[in-house]
C-alpha positions in Angstrom: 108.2 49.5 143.8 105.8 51.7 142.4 106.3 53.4 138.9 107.1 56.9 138.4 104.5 58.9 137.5 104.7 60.1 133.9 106.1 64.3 133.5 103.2 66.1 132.8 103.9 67.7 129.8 104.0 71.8 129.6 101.3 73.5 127.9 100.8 76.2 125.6 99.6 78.7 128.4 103.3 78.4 130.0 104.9 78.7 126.5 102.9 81.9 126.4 104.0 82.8 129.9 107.4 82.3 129.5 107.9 83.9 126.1 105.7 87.3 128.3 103.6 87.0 124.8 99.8 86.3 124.6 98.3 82.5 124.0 97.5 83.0 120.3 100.8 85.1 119.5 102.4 81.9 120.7 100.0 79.7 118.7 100.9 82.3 115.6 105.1 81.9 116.0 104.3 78.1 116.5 102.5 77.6 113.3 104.6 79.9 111.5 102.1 82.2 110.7 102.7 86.0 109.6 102.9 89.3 111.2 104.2 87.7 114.6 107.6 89.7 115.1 111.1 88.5 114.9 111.7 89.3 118.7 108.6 87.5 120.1 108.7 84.5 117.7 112.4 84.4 119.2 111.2 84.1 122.5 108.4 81.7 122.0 111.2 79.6 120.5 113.7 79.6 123.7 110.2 78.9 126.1 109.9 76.1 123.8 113.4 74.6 124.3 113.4 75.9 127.7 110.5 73.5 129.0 110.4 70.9 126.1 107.4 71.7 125.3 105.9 69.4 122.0 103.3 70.7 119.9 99.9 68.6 119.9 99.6 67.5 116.5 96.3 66.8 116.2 95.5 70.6 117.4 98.3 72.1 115.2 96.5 70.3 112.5 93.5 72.3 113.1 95.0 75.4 114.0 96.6 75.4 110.9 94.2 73.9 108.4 93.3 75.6 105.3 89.9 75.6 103.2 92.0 75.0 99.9 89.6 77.9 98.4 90.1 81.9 98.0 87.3 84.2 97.4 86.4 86.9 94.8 84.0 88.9 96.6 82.1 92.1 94.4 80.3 94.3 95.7 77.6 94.5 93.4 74.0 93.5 93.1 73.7 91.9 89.6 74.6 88.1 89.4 75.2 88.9 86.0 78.0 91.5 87.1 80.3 88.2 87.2 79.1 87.5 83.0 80.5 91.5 82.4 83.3 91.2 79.9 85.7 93.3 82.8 84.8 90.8 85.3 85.5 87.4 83.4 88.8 88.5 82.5 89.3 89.2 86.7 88.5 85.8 86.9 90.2 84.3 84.0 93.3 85.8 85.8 92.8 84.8 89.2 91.8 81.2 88.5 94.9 80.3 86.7 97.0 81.7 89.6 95.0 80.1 92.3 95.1 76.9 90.0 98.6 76.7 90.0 98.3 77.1 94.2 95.9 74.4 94.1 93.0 77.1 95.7 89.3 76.9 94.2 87.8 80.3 93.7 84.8 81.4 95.0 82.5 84.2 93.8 80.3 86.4 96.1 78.5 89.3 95.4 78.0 91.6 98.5 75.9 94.6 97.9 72.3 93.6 99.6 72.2 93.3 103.1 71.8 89.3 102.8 74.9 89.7 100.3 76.6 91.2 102.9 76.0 89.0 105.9 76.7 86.1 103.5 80.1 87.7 103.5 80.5 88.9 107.2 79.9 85.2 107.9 82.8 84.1 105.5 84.8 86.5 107.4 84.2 85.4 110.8 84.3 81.9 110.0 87.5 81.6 107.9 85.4 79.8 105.0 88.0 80.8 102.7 92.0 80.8 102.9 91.9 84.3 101.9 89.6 87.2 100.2 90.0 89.4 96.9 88.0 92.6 97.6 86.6 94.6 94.0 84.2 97.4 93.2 83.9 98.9 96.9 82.3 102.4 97.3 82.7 105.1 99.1 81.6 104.1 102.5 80.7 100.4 102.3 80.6 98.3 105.1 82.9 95.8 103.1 85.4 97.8 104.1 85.0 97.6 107.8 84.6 94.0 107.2 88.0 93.6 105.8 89.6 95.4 108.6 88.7 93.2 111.3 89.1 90.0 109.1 91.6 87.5 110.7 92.3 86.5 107.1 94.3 87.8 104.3 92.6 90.5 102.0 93.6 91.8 98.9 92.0 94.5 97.3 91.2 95.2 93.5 91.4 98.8 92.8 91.7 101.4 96.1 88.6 102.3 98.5 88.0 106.0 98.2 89.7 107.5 101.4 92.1 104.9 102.3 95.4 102.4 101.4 95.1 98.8 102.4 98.0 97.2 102.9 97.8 94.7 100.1 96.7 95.9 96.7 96.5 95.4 93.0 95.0 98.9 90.9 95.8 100.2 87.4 97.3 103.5 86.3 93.5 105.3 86.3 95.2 108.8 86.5 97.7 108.2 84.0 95.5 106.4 81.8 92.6 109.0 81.4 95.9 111.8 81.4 96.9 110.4 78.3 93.1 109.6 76.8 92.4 113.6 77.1 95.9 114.4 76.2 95.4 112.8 72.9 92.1 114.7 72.2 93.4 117.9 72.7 97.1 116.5 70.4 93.6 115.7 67.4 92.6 119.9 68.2 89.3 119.1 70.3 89.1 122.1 72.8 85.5 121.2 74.1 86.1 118.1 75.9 83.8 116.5 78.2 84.0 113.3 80.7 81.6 110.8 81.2 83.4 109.7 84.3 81.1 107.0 85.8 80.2 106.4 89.7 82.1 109.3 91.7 81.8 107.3 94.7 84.4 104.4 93.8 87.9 105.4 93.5 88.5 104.4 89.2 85.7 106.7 89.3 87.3 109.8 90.6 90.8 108.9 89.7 89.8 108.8 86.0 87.9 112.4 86.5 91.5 113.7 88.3 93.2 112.2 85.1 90.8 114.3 82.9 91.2 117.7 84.7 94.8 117.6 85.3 95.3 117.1 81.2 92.7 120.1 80.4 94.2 122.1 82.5 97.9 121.8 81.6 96.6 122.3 78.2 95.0 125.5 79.4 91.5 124.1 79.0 88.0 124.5 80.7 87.5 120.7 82.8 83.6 120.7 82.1 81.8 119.1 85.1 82.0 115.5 85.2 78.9 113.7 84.4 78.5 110.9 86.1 77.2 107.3 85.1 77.7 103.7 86.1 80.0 101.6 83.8 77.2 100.8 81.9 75.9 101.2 77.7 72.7 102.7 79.0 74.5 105.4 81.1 76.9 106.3 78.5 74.1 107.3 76.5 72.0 109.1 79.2 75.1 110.8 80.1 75.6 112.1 76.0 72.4 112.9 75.9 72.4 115.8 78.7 75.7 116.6 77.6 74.4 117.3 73.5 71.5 119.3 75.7 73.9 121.0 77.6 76.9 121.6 75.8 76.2 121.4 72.3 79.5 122.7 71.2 81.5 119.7 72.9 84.0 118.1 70.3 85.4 115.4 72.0 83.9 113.0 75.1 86.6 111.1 77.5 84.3 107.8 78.5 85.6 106.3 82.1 85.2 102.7 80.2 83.8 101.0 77.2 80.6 100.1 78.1 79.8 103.8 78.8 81.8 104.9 75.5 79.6 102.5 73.6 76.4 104.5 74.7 77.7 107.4 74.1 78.6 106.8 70.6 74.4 105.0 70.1 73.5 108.3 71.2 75.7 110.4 68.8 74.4 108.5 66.2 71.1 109.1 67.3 71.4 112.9 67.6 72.8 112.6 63.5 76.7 113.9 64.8 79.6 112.3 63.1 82.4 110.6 64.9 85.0 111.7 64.9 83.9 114.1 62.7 82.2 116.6 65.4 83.0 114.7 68.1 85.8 112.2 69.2 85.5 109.7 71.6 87.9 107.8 73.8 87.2 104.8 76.1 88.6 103.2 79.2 89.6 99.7 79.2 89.8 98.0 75.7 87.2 95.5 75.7 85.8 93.6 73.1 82.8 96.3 72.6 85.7 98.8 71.6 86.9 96.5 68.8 83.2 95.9 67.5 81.8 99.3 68.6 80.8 101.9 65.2 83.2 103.2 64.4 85.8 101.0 66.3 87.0 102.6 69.8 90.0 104.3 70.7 90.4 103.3 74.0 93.2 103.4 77.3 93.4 99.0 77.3 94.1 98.4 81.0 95.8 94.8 81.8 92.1 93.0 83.2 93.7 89.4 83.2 96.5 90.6 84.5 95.1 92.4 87.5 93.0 89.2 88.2 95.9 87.5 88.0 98.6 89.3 90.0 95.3 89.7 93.4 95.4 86.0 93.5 99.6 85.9 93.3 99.5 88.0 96.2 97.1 86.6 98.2 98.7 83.5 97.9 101.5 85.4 98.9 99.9 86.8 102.3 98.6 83.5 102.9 102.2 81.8 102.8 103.1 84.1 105.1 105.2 87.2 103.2 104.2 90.8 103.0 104.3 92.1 99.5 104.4 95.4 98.3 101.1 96.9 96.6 101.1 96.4 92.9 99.8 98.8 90.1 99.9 98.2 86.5 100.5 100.6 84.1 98.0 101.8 81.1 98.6 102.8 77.3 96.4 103.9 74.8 95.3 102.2 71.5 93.9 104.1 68.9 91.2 103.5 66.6 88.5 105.7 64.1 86.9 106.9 66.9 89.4 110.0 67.8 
């Protein structure tokens, strides 16, 4: 008497059938991936018992497998960008909450072209578990990128003109409010903003901070003059405002590196700070503590913010959905206002 033949065993295409959901939304509720909804995970669930349908391990392994790494991708052009005081605390942050996930961290910078395709590759092939998104401007391609990425991604800061759904920024507004607020509380009526690049969102938000605390004091907003987070900038940027404005008493510096400049070139030009002119700075790095004189400054939480990206990409990568982060600001004062 011959032997039976063995049951075929169902596939994943009649799961999919069953459930009336797509192949890879059947894969996704198998694997217990995220954004699959209750009501079709549900179904794919009953189609499983229905048929008894078991999982191929081997191709569960794959589908499912993980590059044990997260990336910290910049768009910037400078390899030394990641060496930037502001940077190595991001990284000091996210490293020891991807450490205690077990994920390596990998840096990219992303701002040539072959920067860029270095990272639409990483994108398309899922060489990382998940990305950390920083310094995007207005317009960049990054952000397209992120959008169609089948992988978690976690911004650093806002993109000018849009919310992503999973975000870690600082209180910019607040924090430049209460940086011009104290100039004006110290009787400086002539303040200016060196507000740094106008196309990334700290940029602008640090500018709205400014205005709004001029004019609730019922103060002129002079127009922003713009540089690039850098020492160099600041003190271009002092420079046309000492040419321009010559009666300007106090300066609101979107960070410390441009702050730092400024206060080069004051010294330069013979003023006196505070004397004629105070100066506030953004961020309280170490160039605020060592700066001459020292810096009052708005000290923003860097490690922190490196820190709580990685927590919530780990997060999104586990599978939950957390709630966009922001981290509040508070001034520390020094001679320099």
């Amino acid at each position: 008497m011959a032997e039976d033949a063995p049951r075929r065993q169902p596939t994943l295409d009649e799961v999919a059938e069953r459930a009336g959901v797509s192949r890879s939304v059947a894969s996704r509720a198998l694997n217990n991936a995220p954004h699959v909804s209750r009501a079709k995970r549900e179904a794919v669930e009953r189609a499983v018992r229905q048929l008894g349908y078991v999982p191929n391990q081997t191709a569960r392994a794959l589908a499912t497998r993980q590059t044990g790494a997260a990336a910290l991708v910049v768009s910037g052009e400078d390899p030394s960008i990641f060496a930037d005081p502001f940077y190595a605390q991001v990284i000091v942050g996210a490293s020891s909450a991807l450490e205690e996930a077990d994920l390596h961290l990998m840096l990219c910078l992303a701002a040539s072209d072959r920067g860029r395709k270095r990272v639409e590759e990483l994108f398309r092939s899922k060489g990382a578990d998940g990305v950390m998104l920083m310094a995007l401007r207005e317009d960049d391609p990054l952000a397209g990128m992120a959008e169609e990425a089948e992988m978690p991604v976690v911004f650093g800061g806002r993109p000018v003109g849009s919310t992503p759904r999973w975000y870690v920024d600082v209180d910019n507004v607040g924090g430049a409010r209460e940086a011009t607020e104290y100039l004006v509380s110290r009787g400086r009526t002539r303040v200016a903003a060196i507000c740094g690049r106008l196309d990334t969102e700290a940029g602008r938000a640090r500018y709205r901070g400014y205005r709004d605390a001029l004019l609730a004091a019922g103060l002129d907003p002079l127009p922003p003059q713009e540089g690039d987070f850098t020492e160099p900038s600041g003190a271009a940027a002092m420079a046309v405002l000492l040419a321009h404005h010559p009666d300007v008493d106090g300066v609101f510096a979107a960070n410390d590196n441009m702050a730092a400049g400024a206060l080069r070139m004051l010294r330069s030009a013979g003023r006196a700070v505070p004397a004629d002119i105070a100066v506030v700075g953004f961020d309280d790095l170490t160039v605020a503590q060592v700066a001459d004189p020292p810096l009052t400054t708005v000290h923003q939480p860097i490690t922190a913010l490196g820190r709580e990206m990685a927590r919530m990409l780990v997060a999104v990568v586990n599978g939950h959905d957390p709630t966009p982060l922001i981290l509040p600001t508070r001034l520390v004062t020094r001679s320099s206002a």
